[in-house]
N, C-alpha and C positions, 0 to 999 in steps of 0.2 A: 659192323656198326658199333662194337665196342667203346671205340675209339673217340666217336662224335660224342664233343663236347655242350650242352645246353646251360645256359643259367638261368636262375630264378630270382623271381624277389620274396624273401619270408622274414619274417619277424624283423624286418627295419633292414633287412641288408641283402643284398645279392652271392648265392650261393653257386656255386658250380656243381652241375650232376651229369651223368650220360644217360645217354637216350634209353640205356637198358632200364634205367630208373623210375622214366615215363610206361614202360610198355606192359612190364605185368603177365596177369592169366587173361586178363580183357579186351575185348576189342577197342583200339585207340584211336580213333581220327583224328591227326593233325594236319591243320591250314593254316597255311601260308596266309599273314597278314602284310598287306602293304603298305595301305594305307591309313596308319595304326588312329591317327588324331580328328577323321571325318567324321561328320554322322552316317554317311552314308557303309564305313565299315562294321559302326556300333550297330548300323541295324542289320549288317551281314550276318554279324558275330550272336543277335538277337538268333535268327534263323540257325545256326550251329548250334547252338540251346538249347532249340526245341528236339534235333536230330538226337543231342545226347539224355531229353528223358524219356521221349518217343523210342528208341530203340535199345537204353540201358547201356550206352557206351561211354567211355570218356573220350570228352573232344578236350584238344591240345592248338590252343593258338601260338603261332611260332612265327615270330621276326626274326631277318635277315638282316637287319638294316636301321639306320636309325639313333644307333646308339644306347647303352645301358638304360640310359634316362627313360625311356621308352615304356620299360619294366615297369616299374612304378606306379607310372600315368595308368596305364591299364589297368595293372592290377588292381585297381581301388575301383574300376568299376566291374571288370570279370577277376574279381578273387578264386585263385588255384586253376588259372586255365593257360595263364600267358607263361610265355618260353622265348630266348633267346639265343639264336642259331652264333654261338660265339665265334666262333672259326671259319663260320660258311661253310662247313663241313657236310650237313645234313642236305645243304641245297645244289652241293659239289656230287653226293653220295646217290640224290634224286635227278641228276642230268648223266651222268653215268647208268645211271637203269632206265634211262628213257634215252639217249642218244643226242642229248640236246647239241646245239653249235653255237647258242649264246654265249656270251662270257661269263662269268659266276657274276660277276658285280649286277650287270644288267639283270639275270633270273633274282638276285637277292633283294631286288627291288620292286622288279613289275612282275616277276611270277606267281601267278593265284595257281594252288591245286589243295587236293583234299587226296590226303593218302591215309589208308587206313592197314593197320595191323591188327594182327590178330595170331598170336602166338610166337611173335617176333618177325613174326612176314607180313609182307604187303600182299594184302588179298584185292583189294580194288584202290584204284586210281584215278585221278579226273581233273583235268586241268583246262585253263584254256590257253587257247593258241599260244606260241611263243615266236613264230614264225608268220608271216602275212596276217597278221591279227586284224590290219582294217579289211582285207579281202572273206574273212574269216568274218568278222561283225558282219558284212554284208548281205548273209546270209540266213541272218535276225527276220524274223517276220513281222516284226513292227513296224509298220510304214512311218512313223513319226521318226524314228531312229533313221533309217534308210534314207530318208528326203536328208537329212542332217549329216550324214555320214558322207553323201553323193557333193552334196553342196560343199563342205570343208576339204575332199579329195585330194585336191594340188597343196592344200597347206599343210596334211598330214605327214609326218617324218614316220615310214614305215618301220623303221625302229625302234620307234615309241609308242606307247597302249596310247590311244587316244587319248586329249587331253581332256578334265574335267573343265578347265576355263571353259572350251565350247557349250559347255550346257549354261543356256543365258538363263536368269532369274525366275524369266513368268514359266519356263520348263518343268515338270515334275523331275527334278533332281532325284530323287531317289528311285522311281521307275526306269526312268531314262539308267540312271547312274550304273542300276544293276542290271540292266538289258548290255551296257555298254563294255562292263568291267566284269559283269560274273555270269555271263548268259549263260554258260555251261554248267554252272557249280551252285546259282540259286533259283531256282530251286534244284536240285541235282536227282532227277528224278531215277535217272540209272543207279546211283546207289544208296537212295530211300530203297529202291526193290531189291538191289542186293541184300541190305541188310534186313528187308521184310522176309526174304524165303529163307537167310538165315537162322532168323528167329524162330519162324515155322519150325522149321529142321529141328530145330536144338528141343523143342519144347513136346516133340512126338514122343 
């Protein structure tokens, strides 16, 4: 991990650090941002907020994709959390320890996960689908989603995350949105309780 290169935006300019930089004596979750410029990521990223003073961790937002400019825009609204995967290094480094068969450009783009470190490893994981992802939504227990998911079927390209167009106006966008794109990661309830029995532990 050495290696993997990150940049930052600080004091008017874009810096280059590695990942060892990020990681520390702390526990650090870093997530994958895609969709840097929605509302509906600002209020994913709202939710990753709460995880880091609920559980006393640093959360690390990290673009793939996008462009330097990207930095910037963010940071002025989450100042000291955004990061940029300069090399695709980090997301080349997370498909190698999970076996993925996408291309790096496709996971630097549509891949959402929350990997967490803690002493320089990855102690828990979480991602969603990267593979059959409409077969994968289908399994949503939302009936509002499902009818929507059934209905679009044939025009869906199984090699793309569902598209946001499909959710029409009078829709709650942002329930739908995140049933649709983070069902597994918002709320993430497997590792809110990972890090709840950690905390336990550590405070005996």
């Amino acid at each position: 991990m050495k290696d993997i290169n990150l940049s930052v935006f600080q004091n008017g300019v874009i810096q280059n650090k590695t990942l060892q930089d990020f990681l520390g004596n702390q526990q650090v979750l870093i997530c994958s941002v895609t969709r840097a410029a929605e509302p509906l990521t600002y209020r994913y990223i709202d939710y990753l907020k709460t995880l880091e003073t609920k559980h006393n961790i640093k959360v690390i937002l990290l673009l793939s994709h996008g462009g330097l400019i990207t930095l910037p825009r963010l940071e002025l609204i989450f100042p000291g959390t955004i990061v940029y995967d300069t090399d695709k290094k980090f997301v080349k480094f997370l498909a190698e320890q999970y076996n993925k068969t996408k291309p790096v450009d496709w996971l630097s783009k549509l891949w959402t996960y929350q990997v967490l470190f803690d002493n320089n490893s990855i102690v828990s994981f979480s991602e969603q689908p990267t593979e059959e992802h409409v077969k994968n939504l289908l399994k949503s227990k939302n009936p509002g989603i499902l009818e929507m998911v059934k209905t679009h079927w044939k025009n869906i390209d199984e090699n793309k995350h569902f598209s946001r167009m499909q959710l029409t106006k009078e829709e709650n966008r942002v329930e739908y949105g995140r049933t649709i794109f983070y069902y597994n990661l918002w709320p993430n309830v497997r590792l809110e309780q990972f890090l709840f029995d950690n905390t336990v532990v550590s405070n005996v």
